[in-house]
N, C-alpha and C positions, 0 to 999 in steps of 0.2 A: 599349421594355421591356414584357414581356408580364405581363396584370394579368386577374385571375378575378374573375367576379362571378356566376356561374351558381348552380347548387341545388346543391354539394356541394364549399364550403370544406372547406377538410383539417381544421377544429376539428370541423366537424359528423358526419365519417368517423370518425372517433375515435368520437366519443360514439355514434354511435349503433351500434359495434362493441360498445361495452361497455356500452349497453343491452342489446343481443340478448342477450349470454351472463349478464348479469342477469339478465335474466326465464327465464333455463335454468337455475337456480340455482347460477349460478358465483358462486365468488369471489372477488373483487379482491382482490389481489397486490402491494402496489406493487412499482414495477421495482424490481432488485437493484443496486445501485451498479455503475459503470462500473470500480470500481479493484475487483478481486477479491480483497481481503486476505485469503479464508480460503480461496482456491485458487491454488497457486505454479504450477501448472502451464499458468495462463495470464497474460497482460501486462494486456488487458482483458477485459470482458464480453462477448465477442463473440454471442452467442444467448441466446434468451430460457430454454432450458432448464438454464441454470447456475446459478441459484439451487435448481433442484428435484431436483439430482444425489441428494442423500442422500436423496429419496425413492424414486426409480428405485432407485438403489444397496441400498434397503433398512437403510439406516445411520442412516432419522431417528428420533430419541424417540417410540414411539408416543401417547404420554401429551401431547408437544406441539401447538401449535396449528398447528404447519406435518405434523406426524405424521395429523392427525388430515381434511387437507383431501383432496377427493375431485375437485374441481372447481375449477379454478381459470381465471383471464384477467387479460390487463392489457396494459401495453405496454414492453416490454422496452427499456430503453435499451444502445443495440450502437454497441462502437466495434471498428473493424478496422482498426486501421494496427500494421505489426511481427508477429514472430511470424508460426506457421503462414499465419493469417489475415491478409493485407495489401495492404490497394487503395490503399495511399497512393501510389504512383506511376501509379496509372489516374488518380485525381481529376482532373476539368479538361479530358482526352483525348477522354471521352463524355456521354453523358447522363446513366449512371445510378449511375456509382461515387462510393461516398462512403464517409469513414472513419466519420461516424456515422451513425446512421439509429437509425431506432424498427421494433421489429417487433412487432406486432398478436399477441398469441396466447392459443389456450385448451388444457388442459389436463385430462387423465382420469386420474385415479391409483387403479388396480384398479377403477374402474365402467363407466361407457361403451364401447364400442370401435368398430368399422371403421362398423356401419349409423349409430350417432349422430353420429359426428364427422364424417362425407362428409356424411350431409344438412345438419348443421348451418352447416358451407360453404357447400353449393347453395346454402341459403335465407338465408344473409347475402349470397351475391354476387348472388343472382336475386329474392330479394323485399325485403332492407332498400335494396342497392346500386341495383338494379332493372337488374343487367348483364342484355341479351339472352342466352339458354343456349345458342343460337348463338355465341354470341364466343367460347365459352368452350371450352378444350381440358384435357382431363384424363391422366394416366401413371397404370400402376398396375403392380406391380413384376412385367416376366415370367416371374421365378422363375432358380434357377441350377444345372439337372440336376449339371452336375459335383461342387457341393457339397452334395445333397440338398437344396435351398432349393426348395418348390413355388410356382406360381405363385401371385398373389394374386387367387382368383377371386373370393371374397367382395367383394373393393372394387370389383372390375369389377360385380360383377353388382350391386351399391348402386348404382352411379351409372347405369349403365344402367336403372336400375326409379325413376330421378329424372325420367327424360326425354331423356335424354343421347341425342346423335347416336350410333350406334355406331362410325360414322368419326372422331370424335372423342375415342374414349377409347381409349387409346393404349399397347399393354404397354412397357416399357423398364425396364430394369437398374440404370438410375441413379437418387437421390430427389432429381435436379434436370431440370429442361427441361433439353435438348441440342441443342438445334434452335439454326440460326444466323439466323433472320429476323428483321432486327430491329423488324420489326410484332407480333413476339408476343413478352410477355413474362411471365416468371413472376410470380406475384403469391402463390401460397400453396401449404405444402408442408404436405401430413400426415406423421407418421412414427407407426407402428405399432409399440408395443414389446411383441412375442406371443413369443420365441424365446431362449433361451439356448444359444451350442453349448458343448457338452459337451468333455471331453477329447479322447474318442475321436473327434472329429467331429462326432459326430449333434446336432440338434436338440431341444432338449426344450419342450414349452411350459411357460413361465414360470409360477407360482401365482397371478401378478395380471399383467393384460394393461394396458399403458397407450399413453396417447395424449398427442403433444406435438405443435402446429400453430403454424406462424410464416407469418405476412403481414406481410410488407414495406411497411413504410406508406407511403412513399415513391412506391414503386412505385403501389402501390393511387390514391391520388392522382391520379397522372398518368392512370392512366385512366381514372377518373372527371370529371376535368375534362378530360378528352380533348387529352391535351398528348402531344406526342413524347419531352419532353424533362422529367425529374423537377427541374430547373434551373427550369423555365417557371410550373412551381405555384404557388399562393400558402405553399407552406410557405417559398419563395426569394425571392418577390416584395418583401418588404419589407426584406428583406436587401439585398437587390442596388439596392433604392432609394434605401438609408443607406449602399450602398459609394459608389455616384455621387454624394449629396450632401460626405461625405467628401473624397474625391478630385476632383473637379469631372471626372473623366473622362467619356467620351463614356458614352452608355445601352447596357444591355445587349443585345446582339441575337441570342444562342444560336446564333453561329456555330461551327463545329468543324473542327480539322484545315487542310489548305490557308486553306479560305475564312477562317480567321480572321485573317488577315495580318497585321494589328498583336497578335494576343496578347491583345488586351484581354480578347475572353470569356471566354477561359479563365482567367485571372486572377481575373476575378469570379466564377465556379465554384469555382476554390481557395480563394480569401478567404473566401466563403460561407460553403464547404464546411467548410473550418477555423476559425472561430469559432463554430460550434458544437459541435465535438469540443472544443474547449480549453472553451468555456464548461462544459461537462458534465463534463468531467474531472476540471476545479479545480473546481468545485461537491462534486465527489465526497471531493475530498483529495486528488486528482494533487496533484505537484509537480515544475516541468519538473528536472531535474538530469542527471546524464553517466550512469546506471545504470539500465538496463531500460525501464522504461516512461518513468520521467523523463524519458531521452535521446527515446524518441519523442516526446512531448510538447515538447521542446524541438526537437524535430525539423521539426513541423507549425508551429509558430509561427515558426521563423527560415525555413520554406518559405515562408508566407506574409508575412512582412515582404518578402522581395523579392521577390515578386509585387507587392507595395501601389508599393515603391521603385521597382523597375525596370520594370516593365508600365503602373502607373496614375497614375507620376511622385510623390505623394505622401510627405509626410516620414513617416517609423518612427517612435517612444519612446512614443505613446498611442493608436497608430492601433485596436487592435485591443481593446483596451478602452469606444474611444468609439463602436464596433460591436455588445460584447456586450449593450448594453441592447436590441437590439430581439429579440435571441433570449430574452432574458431576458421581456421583454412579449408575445412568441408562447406562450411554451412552460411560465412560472412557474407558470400555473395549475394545469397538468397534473402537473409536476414542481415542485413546492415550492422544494424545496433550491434551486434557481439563483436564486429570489428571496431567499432566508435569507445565502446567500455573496456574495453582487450584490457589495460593498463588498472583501472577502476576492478575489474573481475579478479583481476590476478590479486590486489591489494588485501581487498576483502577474503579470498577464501587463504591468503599464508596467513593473515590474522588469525582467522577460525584454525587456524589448521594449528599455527603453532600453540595457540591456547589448548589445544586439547594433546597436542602433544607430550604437555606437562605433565598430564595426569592418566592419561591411556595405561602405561607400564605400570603404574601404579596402582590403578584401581583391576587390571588384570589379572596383577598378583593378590589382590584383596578376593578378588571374585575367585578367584582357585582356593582361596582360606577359604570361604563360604562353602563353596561347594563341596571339598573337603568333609567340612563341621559337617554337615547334612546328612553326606552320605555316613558319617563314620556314628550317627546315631539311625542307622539303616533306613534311610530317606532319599526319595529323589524329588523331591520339594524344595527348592529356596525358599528361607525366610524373608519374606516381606520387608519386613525392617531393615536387615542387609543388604536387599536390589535396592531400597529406597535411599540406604546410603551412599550406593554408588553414583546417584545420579543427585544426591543432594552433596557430594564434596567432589566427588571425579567428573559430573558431568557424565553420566551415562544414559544417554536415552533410555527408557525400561524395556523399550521394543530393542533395543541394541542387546540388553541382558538376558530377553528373556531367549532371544535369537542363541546366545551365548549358550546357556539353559540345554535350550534344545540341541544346540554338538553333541551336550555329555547326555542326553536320552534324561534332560531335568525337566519340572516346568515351576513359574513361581507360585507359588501363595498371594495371590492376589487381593485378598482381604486384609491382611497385613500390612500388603504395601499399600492399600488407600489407606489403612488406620495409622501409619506412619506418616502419611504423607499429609493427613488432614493436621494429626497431630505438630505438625514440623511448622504448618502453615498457624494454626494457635501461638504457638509458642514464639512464633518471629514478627506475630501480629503485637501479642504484648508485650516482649521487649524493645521494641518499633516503638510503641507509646513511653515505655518508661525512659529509653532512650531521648526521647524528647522532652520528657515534663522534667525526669532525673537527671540530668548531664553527668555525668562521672565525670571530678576532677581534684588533681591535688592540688592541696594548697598550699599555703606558705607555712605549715606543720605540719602536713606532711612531707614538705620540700626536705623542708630540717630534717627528718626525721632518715631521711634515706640518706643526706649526706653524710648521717652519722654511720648510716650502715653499710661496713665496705664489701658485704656480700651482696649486695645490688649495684655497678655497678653503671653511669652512666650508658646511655644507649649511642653503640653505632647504627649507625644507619646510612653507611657509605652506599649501600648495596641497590636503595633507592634510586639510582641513576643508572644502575641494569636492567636487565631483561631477565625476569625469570625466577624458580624459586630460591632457597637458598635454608640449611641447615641451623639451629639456633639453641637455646638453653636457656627454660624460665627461672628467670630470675627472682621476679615478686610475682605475688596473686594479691589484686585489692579489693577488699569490698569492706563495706561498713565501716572507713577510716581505719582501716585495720591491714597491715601485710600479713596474708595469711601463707602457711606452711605447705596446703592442699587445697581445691575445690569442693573437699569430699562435705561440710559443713557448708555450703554453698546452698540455698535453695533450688531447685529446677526451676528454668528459667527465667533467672535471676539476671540484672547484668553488672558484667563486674570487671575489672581491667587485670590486664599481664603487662608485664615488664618481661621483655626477652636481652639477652646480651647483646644482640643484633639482632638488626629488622629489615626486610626488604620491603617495608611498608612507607607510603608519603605520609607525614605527617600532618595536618592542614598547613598552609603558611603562606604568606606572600601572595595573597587572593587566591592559591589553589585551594580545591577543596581536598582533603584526604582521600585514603586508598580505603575499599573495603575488601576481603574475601578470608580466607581462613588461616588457624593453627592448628596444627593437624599432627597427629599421631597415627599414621597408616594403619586401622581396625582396631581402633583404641579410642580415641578422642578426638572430635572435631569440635574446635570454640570458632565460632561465626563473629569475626571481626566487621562491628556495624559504626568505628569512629575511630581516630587518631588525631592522636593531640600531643604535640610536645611542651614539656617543661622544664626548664633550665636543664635541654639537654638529656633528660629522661621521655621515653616513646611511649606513650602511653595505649596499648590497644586496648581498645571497651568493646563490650559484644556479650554474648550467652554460650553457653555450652550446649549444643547438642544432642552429643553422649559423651557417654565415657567421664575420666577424669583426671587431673592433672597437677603435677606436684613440681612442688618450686625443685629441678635441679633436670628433671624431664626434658630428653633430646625432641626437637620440634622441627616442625616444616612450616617457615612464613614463607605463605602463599596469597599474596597479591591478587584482585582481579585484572587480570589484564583487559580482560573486554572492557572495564569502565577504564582502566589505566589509558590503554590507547587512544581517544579522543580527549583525556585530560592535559595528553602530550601536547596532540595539534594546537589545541585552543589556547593553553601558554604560549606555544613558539606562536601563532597566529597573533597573539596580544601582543609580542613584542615587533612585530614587523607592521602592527596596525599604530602602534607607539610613534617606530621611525618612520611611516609615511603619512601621518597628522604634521611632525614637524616638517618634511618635506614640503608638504601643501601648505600647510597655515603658516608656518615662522617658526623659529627654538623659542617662543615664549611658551611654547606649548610643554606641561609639567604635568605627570601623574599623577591623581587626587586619590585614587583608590581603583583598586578592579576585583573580579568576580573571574576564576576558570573552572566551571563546571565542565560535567561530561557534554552537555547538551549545547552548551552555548560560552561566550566569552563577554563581558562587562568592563568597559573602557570610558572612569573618570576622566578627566583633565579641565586644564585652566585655559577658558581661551572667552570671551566677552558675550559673542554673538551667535545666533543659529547659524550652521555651516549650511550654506546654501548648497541644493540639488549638485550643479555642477561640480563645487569643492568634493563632494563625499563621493561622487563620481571617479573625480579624480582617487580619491584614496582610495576605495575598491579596487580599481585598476591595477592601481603600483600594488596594492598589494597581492593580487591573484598574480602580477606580471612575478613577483618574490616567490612563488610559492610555484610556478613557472617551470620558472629558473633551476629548482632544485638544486639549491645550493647545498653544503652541507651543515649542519651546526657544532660547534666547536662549543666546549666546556672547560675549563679550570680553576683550579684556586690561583688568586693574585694578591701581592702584598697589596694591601687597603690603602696607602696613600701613592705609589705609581700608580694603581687603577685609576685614581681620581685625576691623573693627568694625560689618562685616555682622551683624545680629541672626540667630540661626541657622544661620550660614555653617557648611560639615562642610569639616573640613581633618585627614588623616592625620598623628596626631601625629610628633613626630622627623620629617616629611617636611621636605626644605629646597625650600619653593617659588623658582620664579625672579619678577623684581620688573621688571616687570609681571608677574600672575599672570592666568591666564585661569581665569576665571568663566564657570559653567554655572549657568544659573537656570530653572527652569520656570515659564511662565507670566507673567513679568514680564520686563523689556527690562532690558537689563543696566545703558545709561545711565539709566534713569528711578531705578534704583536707586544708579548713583554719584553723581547729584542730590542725594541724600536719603538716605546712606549711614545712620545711625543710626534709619529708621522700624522699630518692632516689630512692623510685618504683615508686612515679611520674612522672619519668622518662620514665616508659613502657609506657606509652599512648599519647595523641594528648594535648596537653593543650596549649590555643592560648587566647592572648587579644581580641576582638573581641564583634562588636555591630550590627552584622548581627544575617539573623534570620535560626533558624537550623532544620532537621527533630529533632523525638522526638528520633527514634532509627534509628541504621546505616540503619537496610536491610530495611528501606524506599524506601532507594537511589535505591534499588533491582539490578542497574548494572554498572558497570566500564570500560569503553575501552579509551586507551590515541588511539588519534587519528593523534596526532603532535608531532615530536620536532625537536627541531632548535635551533641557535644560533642569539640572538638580537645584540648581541654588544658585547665586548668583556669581557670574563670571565659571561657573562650572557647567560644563558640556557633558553627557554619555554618551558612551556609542555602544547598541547590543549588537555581537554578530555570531551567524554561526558557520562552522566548516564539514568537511566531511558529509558524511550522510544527509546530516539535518541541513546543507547549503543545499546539496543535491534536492532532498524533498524538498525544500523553500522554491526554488526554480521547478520542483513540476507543478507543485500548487499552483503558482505563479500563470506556470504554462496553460493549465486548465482553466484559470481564471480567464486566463487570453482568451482561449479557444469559445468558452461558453460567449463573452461578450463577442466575438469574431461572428459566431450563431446568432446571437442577439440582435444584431446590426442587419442581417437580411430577413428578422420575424419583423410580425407586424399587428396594429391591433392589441389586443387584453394582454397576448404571451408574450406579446415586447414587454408590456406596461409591467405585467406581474416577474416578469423575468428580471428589470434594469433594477426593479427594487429591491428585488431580491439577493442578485448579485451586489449592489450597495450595502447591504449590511454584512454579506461576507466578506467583500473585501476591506472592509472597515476591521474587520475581527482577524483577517488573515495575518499569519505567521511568515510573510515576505519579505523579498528584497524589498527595503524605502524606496529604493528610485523606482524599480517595477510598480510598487503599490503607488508613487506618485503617477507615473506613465496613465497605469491603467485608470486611475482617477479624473485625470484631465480627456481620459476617451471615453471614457464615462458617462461625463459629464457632458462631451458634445453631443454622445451619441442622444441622450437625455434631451439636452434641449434642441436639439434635430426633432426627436421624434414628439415633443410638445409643441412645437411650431406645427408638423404636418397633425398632430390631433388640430389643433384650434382653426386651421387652415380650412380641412377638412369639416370642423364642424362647422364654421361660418361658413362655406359652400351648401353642406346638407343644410343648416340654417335656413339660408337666403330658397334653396328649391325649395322647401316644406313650406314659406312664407309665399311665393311665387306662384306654388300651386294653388293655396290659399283663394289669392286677389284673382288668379286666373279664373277660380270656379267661379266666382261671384260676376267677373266681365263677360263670361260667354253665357252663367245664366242669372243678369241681375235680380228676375223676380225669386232664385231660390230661397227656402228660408233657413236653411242651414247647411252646415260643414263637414260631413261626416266622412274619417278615413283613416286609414290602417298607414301609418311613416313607416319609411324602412332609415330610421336614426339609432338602431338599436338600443331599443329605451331608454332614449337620453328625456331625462323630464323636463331637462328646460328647454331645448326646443320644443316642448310639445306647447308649454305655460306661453313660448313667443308666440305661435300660432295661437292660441285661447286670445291673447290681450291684443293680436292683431284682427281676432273677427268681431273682440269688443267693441274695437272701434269701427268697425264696420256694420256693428251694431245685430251682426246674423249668430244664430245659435252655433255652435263649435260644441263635436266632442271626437277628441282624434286618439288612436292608438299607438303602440309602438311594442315591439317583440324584444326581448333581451333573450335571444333561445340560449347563449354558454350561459348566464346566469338564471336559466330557467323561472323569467318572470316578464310580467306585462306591465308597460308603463301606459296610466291614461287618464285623460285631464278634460274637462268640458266648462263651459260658456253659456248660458241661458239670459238671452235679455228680459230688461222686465218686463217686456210685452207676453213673455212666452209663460211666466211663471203663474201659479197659484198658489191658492192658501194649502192645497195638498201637493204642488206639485213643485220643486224649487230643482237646483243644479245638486244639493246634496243627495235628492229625494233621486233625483237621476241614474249619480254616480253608486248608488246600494243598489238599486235594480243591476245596474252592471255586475255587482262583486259580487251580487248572486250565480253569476255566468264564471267570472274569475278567479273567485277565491280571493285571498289576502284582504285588506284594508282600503278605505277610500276616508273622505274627511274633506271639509271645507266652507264655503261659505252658501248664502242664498244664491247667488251666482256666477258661481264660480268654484268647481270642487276637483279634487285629484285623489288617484287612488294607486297602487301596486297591487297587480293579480297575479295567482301562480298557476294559472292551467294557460300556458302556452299555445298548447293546439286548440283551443277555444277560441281565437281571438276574432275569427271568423265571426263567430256564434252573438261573442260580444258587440261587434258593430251590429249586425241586423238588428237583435235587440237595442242597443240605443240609437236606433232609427224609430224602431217601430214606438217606444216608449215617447220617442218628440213627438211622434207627428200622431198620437194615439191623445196629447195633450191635457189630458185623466190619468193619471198613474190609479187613480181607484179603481178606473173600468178595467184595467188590465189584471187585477190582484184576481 
């Protein structure tokens, strides 16, 4: 395994990048998040100039601190898998692709241009780097007659007056290398932003010329430590040392293609390569799930489990967690955040990890039947329908299968798998509907009817309060008040219920909501379990069939979803610690009315009189984040039903008829140590609830707490909505962005305050926040608001009082004039203008004054005609239309006294002279 020890570790490349443009006086930047939440138009960060859009763009607050930078550097965190941008199927193949990478870059915005930024290149790669300038090969754009685009002789002739070989500097069309040698590689691109084209074509140069440069650090690296392979670096080295320790697999030896015969290196190129795009991801807020970026993300990680599984033989459920710390110890320094989430990253990817661990071996072995069938009807085709079931019940990305495919020299039928997959999407759409208008349920004949039949017995369902899947035997099939024998007389998708002997499914209960995910015959039958219901004791799962088909006595796999399972855990154990720190803070009158524990959120009834003020719910957040802290562990068991009841503290829903045993949920305390010792009053100090839902194992599962609601249902009834996990995490960055924008808000000024604090009011009205954040931010809000409507009316009774001043001034320095004529800078505000008209009324002189609105591209203007001044042809209306012949828009008013709105801006010029010339011409006819 290849290991660096020479004078330019890739920590010391860095720094001493972001020395240079330090002492240039740039300014550090840090990188932009990898999740681009305030840009839809990409999945991730893929370049370093996507944080500086709105300055290019010309859209940023000049007044802000990002408005106000000239010079910037830093290192851009880039990930490229999915979307436009996408190497995720190179990875592995060569030396140099990867989904994430860092890219080295500086930036000019309206200062520097083509001589500054080419030398300051040179002299990072020839006097910090100490590249020979012989190595080095440079493009500079040949220009593109057909579209007016001239050549870029300026960059030529810069880099030529460096020292540059003139054989080496190179014109080309493109702003990437295009050469296929693979001894030379790109390492750093300038881009030049001097041009805007036009409508018609043409070129214009731009008012501020800017400059955006990315090196590839990766790359850079490698040829400073004079590697082939950017695999070889020490930015992989300690990677690839902790994958072998891991796996006990053979060392790494950067083999590729043929020569790699067992797979292995490549394997460790993907491993690598993908545990730092997940680490950086989820540091960010990724979260893997079936939608955009999630699916990618879930993508890269179930890639790389079987690579760990199938290539380096290694078990899945923690592998790539017990990995992240060494990216985390390269790179935390640099990048903070993956030190701060360490805890949070690791969480999230043994989720994913053990979720797919379930079904990997499983659909593997599905995928070798497949492939098998194929070949043994003399095909190297996979069916469609077959990949589509792999990733419709195993979870197999199709880019993970088709990867699979291409081992054995297969490829898929891709037509197939979109007719499969559209089809799959029909079929889930209307039983989705019939599931909702149609409830499947038994009733009190078919209740009777099963107890008559001792072939269906009652359902356990111990297994509910495991992890994981678990073997089973259908028992009944129901549809049309009928237990049927088989599926086979079943409509296609239809939906219809199973009885299994055992279930490792939740059934709804107790405010949880049920489990969904599948019954599964491995290449036989999947039924898509979409509800569960118990009834006296019988588990009812309701859903559709898939394929395939299935007969009452049929060995089965209940399979659980755990991705919805695991936040259904939090938010019970969350509700009951939100339970014991209501009566903490408010008193023990405090009683459960009812609750809600969905995957997304938690809904917390109770009895208590009054709104719980700011501080109160304050308090209860607290204690409860401080519970969940703690990581305590949760204890479960069954208890005889009347000792429980003389648990000290114990919370039981009144009128609830518990069953006898009753199971007991206790934080922090062992459920036996407590039927020991049933009447101690420290029992008191913790959470202890009747309860037949299912929980985490420890509180800091839950990892986070924001109530997000409260309100009054009815009277002397309180809610409280909150959520944990994920959705507390996104509630707090919302939150945070809510901040940040009003933080911007606070030093604009003018229309973009105005149109900004309004705007912001009606989102945070609609926000999905923490209460007390959304109180906070409301009461700054609201100063900031009536701050900046004090300095508007300030300001306007200042412009005011000058425009009136100006006024009476023209009249004292020249009393005999006989009118008022002038362009305000009030930016067409029209009641100043209407105060000037009715103060030269009374001064009895003609008035007719203008005013510019240039962001609202219109003219405001108003006039004054006494009646000495009017005719039978000539009045203050007759006036104001001569004008809006010059303006555009509308005018309207009386004999004297009229007002109008015009839309040619650069006129206004044009406008005063003409109502000059039309007073004192005192004939509008002579003028026609």
């Amino acid at each position: 395994m290849s290991t660096y020890n020479g004078p330019w570790p890739a920590r010391r490349i860095r720094d001493e990048f972001f020395n240079y443009f330090k002492s240039r006086d740039h300014t550090f930047v840090p990188s932009s998040s990898t999740i681009p939440y305030d840009d839809p138009t990409l999945l991730f960060a893929n370049a370093g100039m996507n944080q500086f859009k709105p300055i290019f763009l010309g859209t940023v607050d000049p007044h802000s601190e990002r408005g106000k930078l000239k010079r910037a550097f830093n290192s851009q965190k880039c990930i490229r898998a999915g979307g436009k941008h996408n190497d995720l199927e190179d990875v592995g193949k060569d030396s140099y692709h990867h989904t994430f990478f860092e890219m080295l870059g500086n930036w000019s915005f309206g200062d520097y241009f083509k001589k500054e930024s080419i030398t300051f290149t040179f002299e990072v790669l020839t006097q910090v780097f100490q590249l020979p300038k012989e190595r080095l090969y440079v493009t500079y754009y040949s220009g593109d007659p057909a579209n007016s685009i001239p050549s870029d002789d300026e960059a030529k002739q810069t880099w030529l007056s460096l020292g540059m070989d003139p054989a080496h500097v190179i014109p080309s069309k493109f702003n990437f290398w295009d050469g296929d040698d693979p001894t030379v590689v790109e390492i750093w691109n300038n881009v030049f932003i001097q041009f805007n084209r036009e409508e018609d074509g043409s070129l214009k140069p731009l008012p501020a010329k800017h400059v955006d440069t990315g090196m590839g650090f990766e790359r850079v690296v490698s040829v400073l430590q004079n590697k082939m392979s950017n695999y070889d670096t020490d930015i992989f080295g300690p990677i690839m040392t902790r994958i072998q320790e891991l796996t006990g697999a053979r060392p790494y030896t950067g083999k590729f293609g043929a020569e790699d015969v067992d797979g292995i290196d490549t394997a460790y190129r993907v491993i690598a390569d993908h545990v730092r795009t997940l680490s950086f991801a989820l540091s960010d807020g990724g979260v893997p799930n079936n939608v955009g970026r999630g699916y990618v993300l879930r993508r890269i990680l179930r890639r790389g489990c079987r690579y760990v599984r199938k290539k380096l033989g290694a078990p899945i459920g923690t592998f790539f967690s017990s990995l992240m710390p060494v990216v985390v110890e390269q790179m935390g320094d640099v990048f903070p955040e993956l030190k701060k989430k360490q805890d949070e990253i690791k969480e999230i990817l043994d989720e994913e990890e053990e979720s797919f661990s379930r079904t990997l071996d499983r659909g593997e072995k599905l995928f070798d039947q497949y492939a098998s069938k194929a070949r043994e009807a003399g095909s190297n085709v996979l069916n469609g329908a077959d990949v589509w079931r792999l990733y419709d019940t195993f979870g197999f990305p199709v880019d993970l299968t088709r990867l699979m495919a291409e081992e054995l020299g297969m490829t898929v039928n891709e037509k197939e798998f979109e007719a499969a997959q559209e089809q799959s999407k029909l079929a889930s759409k209307g039983t989705f509907k019939k599931d909702k208008t149609e409830a499947l349920k038994l009733d009190v004949h078919d209740l009777a009817a099963l107890e008559k039949n001792s072939a269906i017995p009652k359902t356990d369902d111990s297994a509910k309060f495991g992890i994981g899947n678990i073997t089973a035997q259908v028992k009944g099939i129901f549809y049309g008040r009928q237990f049927l024998p088989s599926t086979s007389s079943i409509p296609e998708a239809a939906n219809f219920g199973i009885l299994l002997d055992r279930t490792s499914f939740y059934a709804e209960a107790g405010g949880q909501e049920y489990d969904t995910g599948n019954i599964v015959i491995d290449g036989f039958c999947d039924f898509e379990v979409t509800n569960v219901q118990a009834y006296s004791g019988y588990v009812l799962h309701t859903g559709y069939l898939k394929y395939g088909q299935l007969n009452v006595g049929d060995e089965v796999i209940s399979s659980y979803d755990e991705l919805r399972r695991w936040p259904l855990r939090s938010n019970h154990t969350a509700t009951h610690i939100l339970n014991f720190c209501l009566r903490e803070i408010l008193g023990d009158h405090i009683d459960q009315k009812g609750s809600l524990v969905a995957p997304t959120k938690l809904r917390f009834d109770f009895s208590h009189k009054a709104q719980i003020s700011l501080p109160e719910l304050a308090k209860v957040e607290t204690m409860s984040i401080d519970w969940i802290k703690r990581n305590v562990k949760v204890y479960s068991k069954d208890v005889d039903l009347q000792a429980a009841y003389k648990i000290p503290g114990v919370r039981a829903v009144f009128g609830e008829a518990y069953p006898d045993p009753v199971r007991v949920v206790v934080l922090g305390y062992d459920v036996d140590e407590i039927a020991n010792d049933v009447e101690n009053p420290k029992w008191r100090s913790t959470s202890i609830e009747f309860c037949g839902g299912t929980h985490v194992a420890k509180t800091g599962d839950i990892k986070d707490f924001v109530i997000t609601e409260e309100s009054g249902i009815a009277k002397g009834i309180r809610r409280i909505t909150a959520v944990t996990g994920q959705e507390a995490q996104e509630a707090v960055r919302v939150a945070d962005g809510l901040s940040a924008r009003l933080d911007a808000l606070e030093s604009s000024s003018g229309r973009e305050k105005d149109a900004g604090l309004k705007a912001l009011s009606v989102e945070l009205g609609q926000a999905d926040i923490s209460v007390l954040r959304k109180a906070e931010l409301k009461d700054r809000l609201a100063a900031v608001r009536k701050a900046f409507d004090k300095q508007v009316k300030e300001k306007e009774a200042a412009v005011n009082k000058a425009a009136l001043d100006a006024l009476v001034s023209h009249f004292q320095e020249m009393p005999d004039s006989e009118g008022y004529f002038a362009i305000l800078e009030v930016d067409g505000n029209a009641k100043i203008l209407q105060n000037v008209v009715t103060q030269g009324k009374k001064l009895g002189k003609a008035v007719y004054v203008f005013s510019a609105d240039a962001e609202g591209g219109k003219v405001a203007h108003a006039n004054y005609l006494p009646e000495a001044s009017r005719t039978q042809s000539f009045d203050a209306k007759v006036w104001a239309a001569k004008v809006s012949e010059i303006l555009g828009g509308k005018a309207g008013g009386k004999g004297e006294s009229s007002q109008g709105v015009g839309i040619y801006v650069d006129k206004i010029g044009e406008a005063l002279k003409v109502a000059q010339e039309v007073y004192f011409s005192r004939n509008y006819s002579r003028l026609q």
